[in-house]
C-alpha positions as CSV (number, residue, x, y, z in Angstrom):
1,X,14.6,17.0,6.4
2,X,16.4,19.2,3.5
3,X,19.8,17.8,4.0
4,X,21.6,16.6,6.8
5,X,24.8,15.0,7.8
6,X,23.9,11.3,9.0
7,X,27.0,10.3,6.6
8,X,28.0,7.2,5.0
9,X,31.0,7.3,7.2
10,X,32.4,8.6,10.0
11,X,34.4,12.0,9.5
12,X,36.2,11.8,12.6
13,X,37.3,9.0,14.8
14,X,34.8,9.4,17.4
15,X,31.1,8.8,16.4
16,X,30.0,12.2,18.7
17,X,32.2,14.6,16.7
18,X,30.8,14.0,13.6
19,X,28.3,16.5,11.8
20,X,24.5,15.9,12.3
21,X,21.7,17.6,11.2
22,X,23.1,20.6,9.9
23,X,22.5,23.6,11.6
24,X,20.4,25.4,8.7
25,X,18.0,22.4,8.4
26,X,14.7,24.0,8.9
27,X,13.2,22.6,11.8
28,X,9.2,22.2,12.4
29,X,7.6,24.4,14.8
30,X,5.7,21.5,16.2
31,X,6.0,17.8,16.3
32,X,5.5,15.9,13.1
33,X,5.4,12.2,13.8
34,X,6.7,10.5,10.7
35,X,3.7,8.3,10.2
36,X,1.1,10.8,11.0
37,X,2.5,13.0,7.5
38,X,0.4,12.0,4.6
39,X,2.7,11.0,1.9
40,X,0.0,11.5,-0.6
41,X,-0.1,14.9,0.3
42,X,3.3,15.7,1.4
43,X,4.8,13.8,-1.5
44,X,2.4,14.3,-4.3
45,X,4.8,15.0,-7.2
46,X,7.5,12.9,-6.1
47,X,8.6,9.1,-6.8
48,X,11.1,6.9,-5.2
49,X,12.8,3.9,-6.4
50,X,15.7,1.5,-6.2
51,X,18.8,2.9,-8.1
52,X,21.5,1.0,-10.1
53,X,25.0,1.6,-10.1
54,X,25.3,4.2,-12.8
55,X,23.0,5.9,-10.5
56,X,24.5,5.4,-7.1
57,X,27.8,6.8,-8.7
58,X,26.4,9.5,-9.6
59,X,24.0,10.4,-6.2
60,X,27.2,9.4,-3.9
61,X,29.2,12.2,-5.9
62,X,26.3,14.7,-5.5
63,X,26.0,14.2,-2.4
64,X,29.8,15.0,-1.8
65,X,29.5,18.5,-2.8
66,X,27.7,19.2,0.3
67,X,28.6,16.2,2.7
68,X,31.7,15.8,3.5
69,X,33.1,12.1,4.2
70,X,31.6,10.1,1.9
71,X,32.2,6.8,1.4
72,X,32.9,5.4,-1.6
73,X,30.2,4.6,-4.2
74,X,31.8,0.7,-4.6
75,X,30.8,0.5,-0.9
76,X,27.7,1.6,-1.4
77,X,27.0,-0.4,-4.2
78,X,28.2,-3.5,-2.3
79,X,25.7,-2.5,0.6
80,X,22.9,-2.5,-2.3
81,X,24.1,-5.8,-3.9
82,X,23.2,-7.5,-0.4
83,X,19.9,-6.0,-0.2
84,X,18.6,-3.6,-2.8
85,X,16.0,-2.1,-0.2
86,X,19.0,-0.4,1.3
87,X,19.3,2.6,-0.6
88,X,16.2,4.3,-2.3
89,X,16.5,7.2,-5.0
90,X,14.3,10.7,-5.1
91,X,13.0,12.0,-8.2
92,X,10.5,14.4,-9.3
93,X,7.9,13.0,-11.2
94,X,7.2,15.3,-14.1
95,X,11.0,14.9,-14.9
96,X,9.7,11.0,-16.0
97,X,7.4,11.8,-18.6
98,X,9.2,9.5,-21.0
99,X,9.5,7.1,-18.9
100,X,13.1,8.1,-18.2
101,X,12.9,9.0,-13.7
102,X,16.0,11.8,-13.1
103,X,17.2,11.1,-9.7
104,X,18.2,14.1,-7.4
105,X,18.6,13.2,-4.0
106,X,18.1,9.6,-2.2
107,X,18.1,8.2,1.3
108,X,21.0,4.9,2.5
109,X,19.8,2.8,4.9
110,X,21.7,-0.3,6.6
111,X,19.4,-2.8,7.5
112,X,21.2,-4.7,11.0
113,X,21.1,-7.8,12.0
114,X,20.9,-8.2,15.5
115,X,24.9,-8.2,15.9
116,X,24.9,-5.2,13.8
117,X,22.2,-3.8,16.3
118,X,24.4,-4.2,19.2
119,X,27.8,-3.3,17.7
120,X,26.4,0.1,16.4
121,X,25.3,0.5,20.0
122,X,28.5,-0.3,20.8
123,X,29.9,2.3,18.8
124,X,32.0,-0.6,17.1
125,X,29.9,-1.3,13.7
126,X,31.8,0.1,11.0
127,X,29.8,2.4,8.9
128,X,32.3,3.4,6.7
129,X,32.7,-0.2,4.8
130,X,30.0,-2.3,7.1
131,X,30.5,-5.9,7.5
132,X,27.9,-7.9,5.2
133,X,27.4,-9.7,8.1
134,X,26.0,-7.2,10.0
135,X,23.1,-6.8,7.3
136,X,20.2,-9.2,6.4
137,X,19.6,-10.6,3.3
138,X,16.8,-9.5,0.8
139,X,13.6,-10.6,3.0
140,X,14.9,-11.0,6.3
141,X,13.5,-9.1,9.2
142,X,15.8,-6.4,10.5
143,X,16.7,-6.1,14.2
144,X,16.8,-2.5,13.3
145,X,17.0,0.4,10.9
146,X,20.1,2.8,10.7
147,X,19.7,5.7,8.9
148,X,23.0,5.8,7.0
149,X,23.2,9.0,4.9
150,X,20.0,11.6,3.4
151,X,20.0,13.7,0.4
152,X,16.9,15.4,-0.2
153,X,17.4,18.8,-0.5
154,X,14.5,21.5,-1.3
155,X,11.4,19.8,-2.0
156,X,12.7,16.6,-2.2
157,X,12.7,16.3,1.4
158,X,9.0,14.7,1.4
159,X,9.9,11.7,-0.4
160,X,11.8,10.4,2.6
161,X,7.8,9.9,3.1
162,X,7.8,7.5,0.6
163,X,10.7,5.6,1.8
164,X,8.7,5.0,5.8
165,X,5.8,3.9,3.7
166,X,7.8,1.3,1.7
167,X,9.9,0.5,4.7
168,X,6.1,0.0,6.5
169,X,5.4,-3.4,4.8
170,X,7.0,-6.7,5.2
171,X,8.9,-7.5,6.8
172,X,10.1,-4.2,7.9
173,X,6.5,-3.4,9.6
174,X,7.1,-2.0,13.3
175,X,10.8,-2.2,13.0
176,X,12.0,0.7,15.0
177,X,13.9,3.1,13.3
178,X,17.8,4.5,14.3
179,X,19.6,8.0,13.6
180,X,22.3,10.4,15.0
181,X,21.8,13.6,16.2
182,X,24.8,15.3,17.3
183,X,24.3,19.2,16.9
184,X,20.8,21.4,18.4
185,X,19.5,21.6,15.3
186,X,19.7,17.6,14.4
187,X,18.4,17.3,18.5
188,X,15.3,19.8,17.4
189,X,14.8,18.2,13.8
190,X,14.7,14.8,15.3
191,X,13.1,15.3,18.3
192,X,10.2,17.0,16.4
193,X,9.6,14.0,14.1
194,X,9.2,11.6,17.1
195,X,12.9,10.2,17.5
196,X,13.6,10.0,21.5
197,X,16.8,9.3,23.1
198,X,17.5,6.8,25.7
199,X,18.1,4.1,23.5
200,X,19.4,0.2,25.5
201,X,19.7,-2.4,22.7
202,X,20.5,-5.6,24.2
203,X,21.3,-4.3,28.0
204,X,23.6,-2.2,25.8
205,X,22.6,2.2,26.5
206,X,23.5,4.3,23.5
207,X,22.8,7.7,24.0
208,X,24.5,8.6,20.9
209,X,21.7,7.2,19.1
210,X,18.1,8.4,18.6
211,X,15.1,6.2,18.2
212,X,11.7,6.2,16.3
213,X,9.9,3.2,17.6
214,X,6.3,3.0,15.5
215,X,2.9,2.5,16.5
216,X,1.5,-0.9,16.0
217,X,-0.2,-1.6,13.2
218,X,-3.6,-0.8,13.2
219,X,-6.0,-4.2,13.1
220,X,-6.9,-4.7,9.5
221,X,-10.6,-4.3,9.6
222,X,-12.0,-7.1,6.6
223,X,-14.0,-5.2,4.1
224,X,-17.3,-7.2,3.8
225,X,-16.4,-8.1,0.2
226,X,-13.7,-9.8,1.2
227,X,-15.0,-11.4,4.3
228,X,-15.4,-15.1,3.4
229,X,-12.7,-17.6,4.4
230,X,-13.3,-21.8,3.7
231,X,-13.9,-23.4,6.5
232,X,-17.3,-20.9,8.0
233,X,-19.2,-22.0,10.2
234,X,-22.5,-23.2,9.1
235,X,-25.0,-20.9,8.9
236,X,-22.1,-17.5,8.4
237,X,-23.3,-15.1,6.2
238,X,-19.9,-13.7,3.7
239,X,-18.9,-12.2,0.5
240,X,-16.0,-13.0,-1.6
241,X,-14.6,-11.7,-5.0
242,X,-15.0,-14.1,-7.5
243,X,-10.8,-14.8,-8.9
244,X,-10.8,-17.8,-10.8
245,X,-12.5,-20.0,-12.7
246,X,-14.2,-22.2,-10.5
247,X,-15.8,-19.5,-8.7
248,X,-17.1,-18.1,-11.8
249,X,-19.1,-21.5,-12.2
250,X,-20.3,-20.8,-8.7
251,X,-21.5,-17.8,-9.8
252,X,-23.1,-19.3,-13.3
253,X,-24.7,-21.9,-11.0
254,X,-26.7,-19.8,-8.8
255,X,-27.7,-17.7,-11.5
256,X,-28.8,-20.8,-13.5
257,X,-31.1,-21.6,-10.4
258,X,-32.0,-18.4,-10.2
259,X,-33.0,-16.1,-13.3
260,X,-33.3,-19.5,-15.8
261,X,-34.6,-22.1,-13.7
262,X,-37.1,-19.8,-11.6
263,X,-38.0,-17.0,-13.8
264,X,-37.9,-18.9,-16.9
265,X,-34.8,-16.4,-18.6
266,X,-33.5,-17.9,-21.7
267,X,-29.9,-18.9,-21.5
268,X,-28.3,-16.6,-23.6
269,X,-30.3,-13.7,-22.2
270,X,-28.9,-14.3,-18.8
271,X,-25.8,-14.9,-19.8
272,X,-25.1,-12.4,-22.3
273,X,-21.5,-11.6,-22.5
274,X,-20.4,-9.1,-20.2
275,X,-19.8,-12.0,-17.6
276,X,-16.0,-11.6,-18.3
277,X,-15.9,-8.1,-18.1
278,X,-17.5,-7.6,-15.1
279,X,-16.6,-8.5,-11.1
280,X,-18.5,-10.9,-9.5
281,X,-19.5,-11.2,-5.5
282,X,-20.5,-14.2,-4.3
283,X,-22.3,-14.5,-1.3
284,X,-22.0,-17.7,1.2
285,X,-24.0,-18.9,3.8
286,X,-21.5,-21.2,5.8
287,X,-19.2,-23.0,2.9
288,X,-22.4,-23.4,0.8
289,X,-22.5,-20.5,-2.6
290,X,-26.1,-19.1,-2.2
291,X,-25.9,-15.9,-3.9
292,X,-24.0,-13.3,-6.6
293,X,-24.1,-10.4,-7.5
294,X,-22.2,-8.3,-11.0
295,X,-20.5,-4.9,-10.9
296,X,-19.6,-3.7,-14.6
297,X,-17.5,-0.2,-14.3
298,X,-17.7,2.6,-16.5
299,X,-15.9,6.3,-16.7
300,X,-18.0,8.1,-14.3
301,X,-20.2,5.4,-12.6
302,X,-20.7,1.8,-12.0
303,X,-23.2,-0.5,-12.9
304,X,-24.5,-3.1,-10.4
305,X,-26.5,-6.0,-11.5
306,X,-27.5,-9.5,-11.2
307,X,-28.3,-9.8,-7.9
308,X,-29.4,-13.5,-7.3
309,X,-29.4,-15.8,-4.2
310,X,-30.8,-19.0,-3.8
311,X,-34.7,-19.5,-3.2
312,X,-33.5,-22.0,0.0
313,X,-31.4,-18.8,1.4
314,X,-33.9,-15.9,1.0
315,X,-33.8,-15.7,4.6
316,X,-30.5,-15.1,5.3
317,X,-30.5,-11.5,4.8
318,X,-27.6,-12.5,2.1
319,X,-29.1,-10.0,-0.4
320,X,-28.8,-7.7,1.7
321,X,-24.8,-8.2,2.3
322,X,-24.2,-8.8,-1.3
323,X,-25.9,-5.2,-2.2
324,X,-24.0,-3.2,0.9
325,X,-20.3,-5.5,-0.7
326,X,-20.9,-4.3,-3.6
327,X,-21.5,-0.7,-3.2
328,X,-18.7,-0.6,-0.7
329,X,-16.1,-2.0,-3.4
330,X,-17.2,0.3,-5.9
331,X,-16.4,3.5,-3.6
332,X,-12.6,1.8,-2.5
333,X,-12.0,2.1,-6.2
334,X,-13.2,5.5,-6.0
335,X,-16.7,5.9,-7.3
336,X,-19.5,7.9,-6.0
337,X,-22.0,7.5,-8.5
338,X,-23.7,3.5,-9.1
339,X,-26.4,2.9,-11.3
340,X,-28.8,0.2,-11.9
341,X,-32.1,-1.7,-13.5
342,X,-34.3,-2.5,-10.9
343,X,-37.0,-4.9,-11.2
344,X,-40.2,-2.4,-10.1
345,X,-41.7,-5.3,-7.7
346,X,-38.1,-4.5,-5.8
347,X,-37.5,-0.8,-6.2
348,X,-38.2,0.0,-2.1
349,X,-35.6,-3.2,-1.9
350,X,-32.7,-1.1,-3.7
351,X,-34.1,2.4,-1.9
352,X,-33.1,1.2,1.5
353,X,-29.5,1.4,-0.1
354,X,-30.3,5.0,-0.6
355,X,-30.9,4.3,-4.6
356,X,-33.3,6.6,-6.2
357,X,-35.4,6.0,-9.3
358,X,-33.3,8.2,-12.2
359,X,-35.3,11.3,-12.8
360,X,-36.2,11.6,-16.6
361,X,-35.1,8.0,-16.8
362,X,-36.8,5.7,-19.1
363,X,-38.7,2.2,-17.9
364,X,-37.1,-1.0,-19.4
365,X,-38.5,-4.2,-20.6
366,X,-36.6,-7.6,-21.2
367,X,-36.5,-11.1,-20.4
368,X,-40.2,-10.6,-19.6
369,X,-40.1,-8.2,-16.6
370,X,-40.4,-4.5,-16.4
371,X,-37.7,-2.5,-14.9
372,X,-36.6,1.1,-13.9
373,X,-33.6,3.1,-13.7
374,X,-31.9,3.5,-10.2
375,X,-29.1,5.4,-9.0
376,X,-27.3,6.2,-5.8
377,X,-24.9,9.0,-5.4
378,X,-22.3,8.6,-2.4
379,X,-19.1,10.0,-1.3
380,X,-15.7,8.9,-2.0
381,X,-14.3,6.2,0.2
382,X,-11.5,7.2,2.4
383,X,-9.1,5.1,1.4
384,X,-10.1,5.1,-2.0
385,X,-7.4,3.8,-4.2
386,X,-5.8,6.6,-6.7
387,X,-2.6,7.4,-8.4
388,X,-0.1,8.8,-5.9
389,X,-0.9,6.1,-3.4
390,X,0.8,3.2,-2.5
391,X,1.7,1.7,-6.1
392,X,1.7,-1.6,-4.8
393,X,-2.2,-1.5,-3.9
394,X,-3.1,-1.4,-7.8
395,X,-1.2,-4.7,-8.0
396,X,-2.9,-6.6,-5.1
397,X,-5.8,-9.6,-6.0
398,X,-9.1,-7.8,-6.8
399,X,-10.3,-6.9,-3.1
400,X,-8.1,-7.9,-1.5
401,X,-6.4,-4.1,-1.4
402,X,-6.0,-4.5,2.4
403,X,-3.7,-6.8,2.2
404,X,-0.3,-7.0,1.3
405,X,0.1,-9.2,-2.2
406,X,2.6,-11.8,-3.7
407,X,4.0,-9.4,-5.8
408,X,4.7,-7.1,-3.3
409,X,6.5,-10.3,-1.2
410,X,8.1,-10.6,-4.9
411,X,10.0,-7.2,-4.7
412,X,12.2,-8.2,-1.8
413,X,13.8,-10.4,-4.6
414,X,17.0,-8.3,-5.8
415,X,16.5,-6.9,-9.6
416,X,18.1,-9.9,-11.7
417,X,16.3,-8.5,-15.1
418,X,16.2,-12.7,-15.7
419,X,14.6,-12.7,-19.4
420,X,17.8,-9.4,-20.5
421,X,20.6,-11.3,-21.8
């Protein structure tokens, strides 16, 4: 998708003799599903965002000098105003060094309402100056996704990547996805990215239109760090982050029963000041917090220690959960390498993780017990979380990347800049 013709208005009265896909769009050679292309990969140096109106002056007019029929940037802007996720900018990424994002191409949207839906199957909707009414508000679900106008030429043609994966998440998730394509080459271009024909909206057929109708979502699979909810039944093993300050006297409490009460640790031994630079797992049997454990992250590895569960829940296999949470979170936040001090009455305990004692390292004494150096080298998590992702993942609660966040919910807010006077 270089450049193409799905204009911000009509350039002739009838819908059909309008321009599509122009005819020296390259087309693929096989079918590219747009969710099965890795915008990681196919978008690596690229960034989208939401323009202002300095900048949708200056894209519209861009845009003109090789689309013809235009609308006017003030009806663009008034299609933005309504709902800022309908037009999304392009721009390379090395070109924001300072901070300052240059952008060169963009992709329009118009988000329909269910009326708007049937009146651009119709042929009736109005796409040179759309009727706000046919759009939904910042938020609101979509009957449907009309692709209004793209400009990405070149390389910039991978960050309409981006845009699916933005228009992915609430509450656009699953909303199928409109175009036109009224020349061979638009027919090929679209047809090889999964659009089909034989669209009926409301008992309404419009073969003028094409359709991208995505997959389901795929069933969120609950990491185990993140797979205790209040309200378990009695007896459920589960892990949890710690996130606020209660849970981090959940997490002093079982440790206090643990390493001071039973093993006689002094107090400011056990608790000796990394507790709030650390993450913390706790482990539940039903609602009831019966065991912990401390991850402290460095460069190249991460550290995990303070394994503890209750003496009345030894036999819930909890330590085992806890260990297998813990490593697990480390690799989604992309480490390979994990390191630790094990006790040597439990060294086969941490080897059945596939922790080795450290060749060359060094035997450790303190708070009374003798310990050895342990490490456990892995591969990187699939979906490790790394710059060029999703941005909104480094944003979500600790853990809790697989699912969506309030901030994320935050952005369908328009940009109001509240605290600029």
């Amino acid at each position: 998708m270089t450049e193409h013709s799905l204009d911000l208005v009509r350039t002739a009265p009838h819908p059909d003799s309008r321009p599509g896909v122009s005819e020296t769009t390259p087309v693929p050679k096989k079918p590219h599903p747009l969710e099965r292309i890795d915008p990681a990969r196919m978008a690596k140096w690229l960034t989208i965002f939401r323009p202002d109106g300095p900048d949708i002056d200056r894209l519209v007019a861009l845009a003109g000098t090789r689309i013809e029929g235009l609308a006017d940037s003030s009806v663009v802007r008034r299609v933005v105003t309504n709902n800022p996720d309908a037009m999304w900018a392009i721009a390379r990424k090395k070109d924001g060094e300072d901070g300052n994002l240059v952008a060169e191409g963009f992709q329009a949207i118009l988000l329909l309402t269910g009326a708007g839906m049937l009146a651009l199957a119709a042929r009736t909707l109005d796409t040179s100056n759309p009727d706000p009414d046919m759009l939904v508000k910042p938020g609101e679900r979509p009957a449907g996704i009309y692709v209004w106008a793209t400009y990405a030429p070149g390389t910039l043609a991978a960050g309409v990547t981006l845009i699916l994966q933005r228009l992915s998440r609430h509450p656009y998730t699953n909303c199928p996805i409109y175009t036109r394509a009224t020349t061979p080459g638009g027919l090929r271009f679209a047809e090889a990215l999964g659009f089909h024909t034989g669209v009926v909206i409301e008992g309404v057929e419009a073969p003028h239109l094409h359709v991208y109708r995505r997959r389901e979502a795929p069933k969120i699979l609950t990491p185990l760090y993140d797979s205790y909810r209040p309200g378990a039944e009695r007896g459920k093993v589960a892990v949890t982050v710690a996130r606020t300050f209660e849970d981090l006297v959940r997490v002093a409490s079982v440790r206090s029963a643990v390493y001071v009460g039973e093993q006689e640790c002094p107090y400011e031994e056990e608790f000796d000041g990394n507790d709030l630079a650390a993450t913390h797992l706790i482990g539940y049997t039903g609602n009831e917090p019966a065991g912990c454990i401390r991850i402290r992250f460095f460069a190249d590895f991460a550290k995990i220690e303070r394994l503890a569960v209750r003496h009345e829940f030894r036999n819930s296999r909890l330590s085992f959960s806890l260990v297998r949470a813990a490593i697990e979170l480390c690799r989604v936040k992309g480490y390979t390498r994990m390191y630790g001090h094990a006790q040597k009455r439990l060294e086969n305990f941490w080897s059945r993780f596939g922790f080795q004692k450290f060749e060359g390292g060094q035997e450790l004494v303190f708070s009374d017990f003798g310990y050895v150096e342990m490490v456990l080298n892995t591969e990187r998590h699939p979906n490790a979380i790394s710059i060029g992702g999703d941005p909104y993942v480094t944003i979500r609660p600790e853990g809790r990347w697989h699912l969506p966040g309030i901030l994320e919910h935050s952005a369908s807010r328009a940009v109001t800049n509240p605290s600029i006077g």
